[in-house]
C-alpha positions as CSV (number, residue, x, y, z in Angstrom):
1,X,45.9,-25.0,91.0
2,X,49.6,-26.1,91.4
3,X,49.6,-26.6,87.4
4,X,48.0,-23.1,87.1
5,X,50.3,-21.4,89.5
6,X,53.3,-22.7,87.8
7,X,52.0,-21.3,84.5
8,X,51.9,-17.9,85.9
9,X,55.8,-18.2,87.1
10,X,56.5,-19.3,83.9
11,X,54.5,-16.3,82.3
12,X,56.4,-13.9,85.1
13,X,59.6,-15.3,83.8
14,X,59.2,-14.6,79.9
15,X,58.1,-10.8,80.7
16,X,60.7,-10.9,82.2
17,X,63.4,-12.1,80.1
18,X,61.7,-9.7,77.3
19,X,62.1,-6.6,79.3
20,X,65.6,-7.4,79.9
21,X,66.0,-8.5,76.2
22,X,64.7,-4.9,75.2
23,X,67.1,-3.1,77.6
24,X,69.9,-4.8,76.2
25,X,68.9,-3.9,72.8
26,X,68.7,-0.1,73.9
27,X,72.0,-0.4,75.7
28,X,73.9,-2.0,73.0
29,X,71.9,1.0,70.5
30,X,73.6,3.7,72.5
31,X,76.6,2.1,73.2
32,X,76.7,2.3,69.1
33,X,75.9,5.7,68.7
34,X,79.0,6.7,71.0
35,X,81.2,4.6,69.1
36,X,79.7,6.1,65.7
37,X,81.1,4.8,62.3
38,X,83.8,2.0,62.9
39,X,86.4,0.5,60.5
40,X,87.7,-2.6,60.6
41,X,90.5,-1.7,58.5
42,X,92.2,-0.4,61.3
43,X,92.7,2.9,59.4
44,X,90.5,6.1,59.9
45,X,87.4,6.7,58.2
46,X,86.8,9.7,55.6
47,X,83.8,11.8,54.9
48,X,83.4,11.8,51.0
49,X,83.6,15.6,49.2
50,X,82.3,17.1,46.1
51,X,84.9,16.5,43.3
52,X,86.2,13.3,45.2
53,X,87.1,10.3,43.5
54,X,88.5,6.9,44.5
55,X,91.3,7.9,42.8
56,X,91.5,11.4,44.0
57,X,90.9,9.9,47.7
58,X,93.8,7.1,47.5
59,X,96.5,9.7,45.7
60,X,95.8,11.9,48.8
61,X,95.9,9.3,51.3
62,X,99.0,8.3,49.8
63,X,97.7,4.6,49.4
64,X,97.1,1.8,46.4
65,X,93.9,2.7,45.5
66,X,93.1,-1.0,45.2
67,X,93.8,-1.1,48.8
68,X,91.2,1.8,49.5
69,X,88.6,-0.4,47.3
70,X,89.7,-3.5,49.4
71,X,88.9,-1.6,52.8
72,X,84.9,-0.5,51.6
73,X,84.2,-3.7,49.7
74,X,84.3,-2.1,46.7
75,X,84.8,-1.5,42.6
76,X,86.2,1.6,40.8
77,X,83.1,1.6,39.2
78,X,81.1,2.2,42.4
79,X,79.3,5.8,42.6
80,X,81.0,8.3,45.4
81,X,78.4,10.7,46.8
82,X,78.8,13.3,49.3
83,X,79.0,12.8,52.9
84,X,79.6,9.0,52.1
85,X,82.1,7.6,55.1
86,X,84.6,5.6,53.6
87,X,87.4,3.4,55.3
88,X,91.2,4.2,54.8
89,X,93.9,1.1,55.2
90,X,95.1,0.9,57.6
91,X,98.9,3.5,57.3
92,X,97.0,6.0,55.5
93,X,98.5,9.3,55.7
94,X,95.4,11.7,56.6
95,X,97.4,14.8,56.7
96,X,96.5,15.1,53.0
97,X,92.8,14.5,53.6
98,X,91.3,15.9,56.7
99,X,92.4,18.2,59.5
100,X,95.1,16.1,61.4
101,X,96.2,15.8,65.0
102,X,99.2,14.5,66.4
103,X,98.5,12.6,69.6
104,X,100.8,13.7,73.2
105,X,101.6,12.1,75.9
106,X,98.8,12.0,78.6
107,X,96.4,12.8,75.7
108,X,92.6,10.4,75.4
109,X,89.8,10.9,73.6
110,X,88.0,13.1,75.4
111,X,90.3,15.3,76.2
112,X,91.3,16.0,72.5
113,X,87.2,16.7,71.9
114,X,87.3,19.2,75.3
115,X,90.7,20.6,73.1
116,X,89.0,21.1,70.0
117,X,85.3,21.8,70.7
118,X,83.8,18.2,70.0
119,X,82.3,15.3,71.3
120,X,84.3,11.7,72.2
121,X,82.5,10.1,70.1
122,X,82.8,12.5,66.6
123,X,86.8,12.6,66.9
124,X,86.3,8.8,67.1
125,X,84.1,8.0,64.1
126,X,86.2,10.8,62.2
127,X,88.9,8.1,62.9
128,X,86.6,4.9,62.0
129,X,87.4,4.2,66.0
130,X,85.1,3.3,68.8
131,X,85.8,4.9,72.3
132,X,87.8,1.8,73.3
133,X,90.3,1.8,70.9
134,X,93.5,3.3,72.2
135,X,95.1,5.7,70.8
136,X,99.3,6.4,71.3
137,X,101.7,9.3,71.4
138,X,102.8,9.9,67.6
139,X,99.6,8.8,66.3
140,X,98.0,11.2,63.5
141,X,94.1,11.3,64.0
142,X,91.6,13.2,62.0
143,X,89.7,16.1,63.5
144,X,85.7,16.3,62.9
145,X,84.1,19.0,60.5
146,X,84.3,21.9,62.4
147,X,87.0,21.3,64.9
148,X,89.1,24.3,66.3
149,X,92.2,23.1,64.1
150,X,94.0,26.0,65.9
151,X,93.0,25.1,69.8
152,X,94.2,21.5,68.5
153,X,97.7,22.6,67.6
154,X,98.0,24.8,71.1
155,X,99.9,27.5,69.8
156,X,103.1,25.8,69.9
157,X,105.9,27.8,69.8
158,X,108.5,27.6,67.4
159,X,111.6,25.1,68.3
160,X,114.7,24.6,66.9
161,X,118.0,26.6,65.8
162,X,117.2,29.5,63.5
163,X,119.4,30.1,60.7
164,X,118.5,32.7,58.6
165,X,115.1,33.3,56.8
166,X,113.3,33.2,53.4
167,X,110.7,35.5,51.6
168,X,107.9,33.0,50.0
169,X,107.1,33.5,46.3
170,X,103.8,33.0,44.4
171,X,104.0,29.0,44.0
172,X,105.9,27.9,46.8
173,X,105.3,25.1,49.2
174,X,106.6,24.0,52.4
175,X,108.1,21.0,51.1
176,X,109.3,22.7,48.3
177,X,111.4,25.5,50.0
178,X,112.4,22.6,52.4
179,X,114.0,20.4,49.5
180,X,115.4,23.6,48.0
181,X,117.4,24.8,50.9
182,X,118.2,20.9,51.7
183,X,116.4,20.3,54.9
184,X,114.1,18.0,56.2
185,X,109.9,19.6,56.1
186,X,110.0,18.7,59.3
187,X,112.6,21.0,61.0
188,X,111.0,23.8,59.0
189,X,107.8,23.1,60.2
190,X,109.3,23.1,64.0
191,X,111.3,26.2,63.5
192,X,108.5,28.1,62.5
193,X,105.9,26.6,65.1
194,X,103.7,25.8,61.8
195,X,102.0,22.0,60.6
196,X,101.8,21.4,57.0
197,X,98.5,22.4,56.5
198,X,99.2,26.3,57.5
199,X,98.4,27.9,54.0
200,X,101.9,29.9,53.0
201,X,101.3,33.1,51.4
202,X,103.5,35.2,48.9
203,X,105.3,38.1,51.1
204,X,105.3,35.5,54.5
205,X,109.0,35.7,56.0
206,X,109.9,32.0,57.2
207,X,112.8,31.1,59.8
208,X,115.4,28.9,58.0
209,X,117.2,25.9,60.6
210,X,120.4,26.2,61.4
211,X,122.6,24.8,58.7
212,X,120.0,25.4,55.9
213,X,120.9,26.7,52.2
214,X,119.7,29.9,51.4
215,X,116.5,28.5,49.0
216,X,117.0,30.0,45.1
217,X,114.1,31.4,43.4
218,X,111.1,28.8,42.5
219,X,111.2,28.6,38.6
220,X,108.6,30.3,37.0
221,X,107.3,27.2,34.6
222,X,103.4,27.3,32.9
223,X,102.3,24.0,31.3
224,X,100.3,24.3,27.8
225,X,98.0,21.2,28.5
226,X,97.4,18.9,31.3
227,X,99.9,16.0,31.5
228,X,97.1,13.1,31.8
229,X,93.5,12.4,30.9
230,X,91.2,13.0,33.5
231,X,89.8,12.2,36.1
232,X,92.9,11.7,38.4
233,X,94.1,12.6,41.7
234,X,97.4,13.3,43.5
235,X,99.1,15.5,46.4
236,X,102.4,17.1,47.0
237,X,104.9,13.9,48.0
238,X,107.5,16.0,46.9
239,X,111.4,14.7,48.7
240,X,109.3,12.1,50.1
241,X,111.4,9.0,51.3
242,X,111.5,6.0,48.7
243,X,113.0,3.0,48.5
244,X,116.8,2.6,48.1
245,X,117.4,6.1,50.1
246,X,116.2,8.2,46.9
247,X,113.9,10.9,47.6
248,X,110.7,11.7,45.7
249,X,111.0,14.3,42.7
250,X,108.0,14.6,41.2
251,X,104.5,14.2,41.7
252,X,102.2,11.1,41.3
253,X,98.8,11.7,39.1
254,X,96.9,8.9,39.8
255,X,94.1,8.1,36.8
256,X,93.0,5.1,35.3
257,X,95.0,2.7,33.8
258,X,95.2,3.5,29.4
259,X,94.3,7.4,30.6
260,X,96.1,9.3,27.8
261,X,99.3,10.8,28.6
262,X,99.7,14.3,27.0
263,X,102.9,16.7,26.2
264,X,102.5,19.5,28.5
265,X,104.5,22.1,25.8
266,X,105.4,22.0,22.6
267,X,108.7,20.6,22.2
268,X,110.9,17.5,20.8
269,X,111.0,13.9,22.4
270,X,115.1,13.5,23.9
271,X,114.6,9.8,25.7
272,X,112.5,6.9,25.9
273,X,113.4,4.2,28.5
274,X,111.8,0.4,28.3
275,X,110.4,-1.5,30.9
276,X,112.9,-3.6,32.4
277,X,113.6,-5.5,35.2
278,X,115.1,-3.8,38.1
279,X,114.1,-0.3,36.7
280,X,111.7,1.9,38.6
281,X,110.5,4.1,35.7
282,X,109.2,1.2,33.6
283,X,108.0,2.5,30.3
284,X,109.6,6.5,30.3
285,X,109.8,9.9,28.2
286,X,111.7,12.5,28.6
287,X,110.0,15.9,26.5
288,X,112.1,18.8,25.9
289,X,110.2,21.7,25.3
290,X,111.2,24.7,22.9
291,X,111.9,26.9,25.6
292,X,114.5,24.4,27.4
293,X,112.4,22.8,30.2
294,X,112.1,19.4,30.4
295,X,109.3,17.0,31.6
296,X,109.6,13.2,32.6
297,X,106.8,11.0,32.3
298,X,107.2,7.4,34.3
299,X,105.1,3.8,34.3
300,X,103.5,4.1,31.0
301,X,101.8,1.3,29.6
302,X,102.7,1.7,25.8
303,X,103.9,4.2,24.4
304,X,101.8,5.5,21.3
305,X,103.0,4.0,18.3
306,X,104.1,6.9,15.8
307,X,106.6,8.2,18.4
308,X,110.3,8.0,18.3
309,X,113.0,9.7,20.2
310,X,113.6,12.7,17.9
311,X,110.3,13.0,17.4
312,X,108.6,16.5,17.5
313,X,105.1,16.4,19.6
314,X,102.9,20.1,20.1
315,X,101.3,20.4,23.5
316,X,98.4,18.0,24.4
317,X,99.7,15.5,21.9
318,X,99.1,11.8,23.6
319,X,102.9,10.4,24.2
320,X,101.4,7.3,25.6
321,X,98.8,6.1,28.5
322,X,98.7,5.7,32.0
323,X,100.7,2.2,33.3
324,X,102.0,0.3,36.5
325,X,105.3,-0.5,34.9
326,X,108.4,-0.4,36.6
327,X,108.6,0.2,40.7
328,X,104.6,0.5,40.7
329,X,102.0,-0.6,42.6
330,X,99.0,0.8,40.9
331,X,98.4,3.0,37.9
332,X,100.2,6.5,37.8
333,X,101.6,8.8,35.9
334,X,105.2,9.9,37.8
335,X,105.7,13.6,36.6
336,X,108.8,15.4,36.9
337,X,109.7,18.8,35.7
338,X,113.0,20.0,35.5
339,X,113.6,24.1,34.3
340,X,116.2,24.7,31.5
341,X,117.0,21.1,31.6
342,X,118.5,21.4,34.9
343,X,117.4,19.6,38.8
344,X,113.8,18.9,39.3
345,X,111.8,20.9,40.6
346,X,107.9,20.4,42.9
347,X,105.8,20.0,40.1
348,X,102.7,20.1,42.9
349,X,102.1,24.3,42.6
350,X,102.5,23.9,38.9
351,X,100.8,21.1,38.2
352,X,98.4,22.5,40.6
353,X,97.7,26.3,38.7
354,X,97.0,24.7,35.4
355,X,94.4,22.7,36.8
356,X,96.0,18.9,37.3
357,X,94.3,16.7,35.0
358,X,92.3,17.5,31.7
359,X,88.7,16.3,33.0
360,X,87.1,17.5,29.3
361,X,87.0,16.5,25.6
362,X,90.4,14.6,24.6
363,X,92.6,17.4,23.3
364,X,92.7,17.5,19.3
365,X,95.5,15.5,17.9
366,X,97.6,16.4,14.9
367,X,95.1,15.8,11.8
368,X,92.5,17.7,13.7
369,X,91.1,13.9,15.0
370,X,89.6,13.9,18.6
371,X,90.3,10.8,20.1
372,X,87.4,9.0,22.6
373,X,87.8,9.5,26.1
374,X,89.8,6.5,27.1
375,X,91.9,4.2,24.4
């Protein structure tokens, strides 16, 4: 009888231990769910679109697309589908990829979600974050699908010194009417109470800060073929800090390395530059069309062999392919246009209108040869 009664407190004990066993599993299921997706990368996660590639994705996030692949255990050659969540490295800038949020003083998670119409736990996994990461004053976060974008901003007012104001044009950009009447973005944003998101349309009337230049006329400039082979990606970095104080002036089209690189018009090539060390364009044209403009084309890999400064080339011609030389960190085309042979101007509006990339057949070559897709 003692043997037997033993048995059953045994038996009692294992129940027990299961029921306990199962709770815990149900616990640590919910305390999942509220966490949602989580990256370790320590960057936010991303909700893949139609159209998106992993080049498209890193260009906008302004990171090396090899560090994007690095973050999702991943190859270039690995299908994207919609709704996929990917993870972004950690520094990612997600203002060129979701709706953003800059975190205040005082703010959490929860009250950001009350802010915008969400849950915790989706303003988290839009982040890759569980509820018990912390978040700091500064930080940029990504807002879920369907977040009020315009309860999240609060209806700031305007701050900062007006100093006159500026009519926007068909083509303009915040960034772009910031670099042309030499201000920072930012104290353009803050004068007109706006985020770099809010869509500028021609006939809006923007406040100017104090001290700005009055901003000339955008260019009118209308490319004949796309500069690179598709498929690509890139966003407006336009006067965005690099290295060595200089300031970004052009725009980076990020596409696979031996893409072909096309002239945009019809024109004569003025410059070549070689891959050297020290130099940041690495392998380099410089096109000038028969109408005056000029186009620069940085970090080729070769050049294509029949080409010589002097050379004449008709619009979609292949210059070259897409290279890391000189100060890169991943294959890109750098694209500048400057009107009548003059500054640069943002390329991002233009570049933009004629559709970025050429994402068909090859353009037909002198001859009336169509070359294959890639070299």
């Amino acid at each position: 009888m003692l043997v037997g009664a033993e048995l059953r407190r045994i038996a009692a004990l294992i129940v027990m231990c299961a029921v306990a066993t199962v709770a815990a599993v149900a616990d640590d299921s919910s305390t999942t769910s509220a966490a949602g997706f989580s990256c370790s990368s320590g960057g936010p996660a991303y909700e893949v679109r139609s159209g998106d590639s992993w080049y498209g994705i890193a260009g906008r996030a302004d990171v090396n697309p090899s560090a994007l692949l690095k973050a999702n255990d991943a190859a270039v050659t690995d299908v994207l589908v919609v709704g996929d969540r990917l993870c972004l490295p950690s520094g990612a800038d997600v203002t060129g990829i979701c709706t953003s949020y800059t975190v205040r003083a005082g703010d959490s998670w929860g009250s950001i979600s009350t802010r915008v119409g969400s849950s915790p736990g989706a303003v988290a996994a839009a982040n890759g974050a569980g509820l018990d990461r912390t978040i700091h004053p500064g930080d940029v976060i990504c807002l879920p699908s369907g977040a009020s974008a315009t309860a999240a901003s609060g209806g700031s007012a305007p701050s900062g010194e007006a100093g006159g104001s500026y009519t926007v044009v068909r083509g303009d950009s915040w960034s772009a009417i910031a670099w042309r009447a030499d201000v920072s973005m930012r104290s353009l944003l803050n004068v007109n109470g706006a985020n770099a998101r809010d869509v500028l349309l021609p006939g809006d009337v923007l406040s100017l800060p104090a001290g700005a230049k009055q901003p000339a006329a955008a260019p009118r400039v209308v490319l004949q073929a796309a500069p690179t082979q598709g498929p690509c990606g890139y966003r407006d970095t336009w006067g965005d800090a690099r290295s060595q104080g200089r300031r970004h002036a052009g725009v980076d089209i990020f596409s696979g390395a031996g893409n072909y690189v096309y002239a945009v018009a019809d024109g004569k090539l003025s410059g070549r530059s070689w891959d050297g060390a020290g130099g940041n364009s690495g392998n380099a044209w410089m096109l000038t069309a028969d109408d005056g403009n000029k186009y620069f084309y940085a970090h080729l890999s070769d050049f294509a062999p029949q080409l010589r400064v002097g050379s004449r080339v008709r619009a979609g011609q292949i210059l070259g392919w897409v290279g890391d030389t000189g100060n890169a960190s991943a294959s890109h085309l750098h694209f500048e246009i400057r009107p009548g042979g003059g500054s640069p101007v943002n390329p991002y509006p233009i570049l933009r209108a004629q559709g970025g990339c050429n994402n068909g057949r090859p353009y037909t070559q002198p001859g009336g040869w169509v070359p294959d897709r890639t070299r």
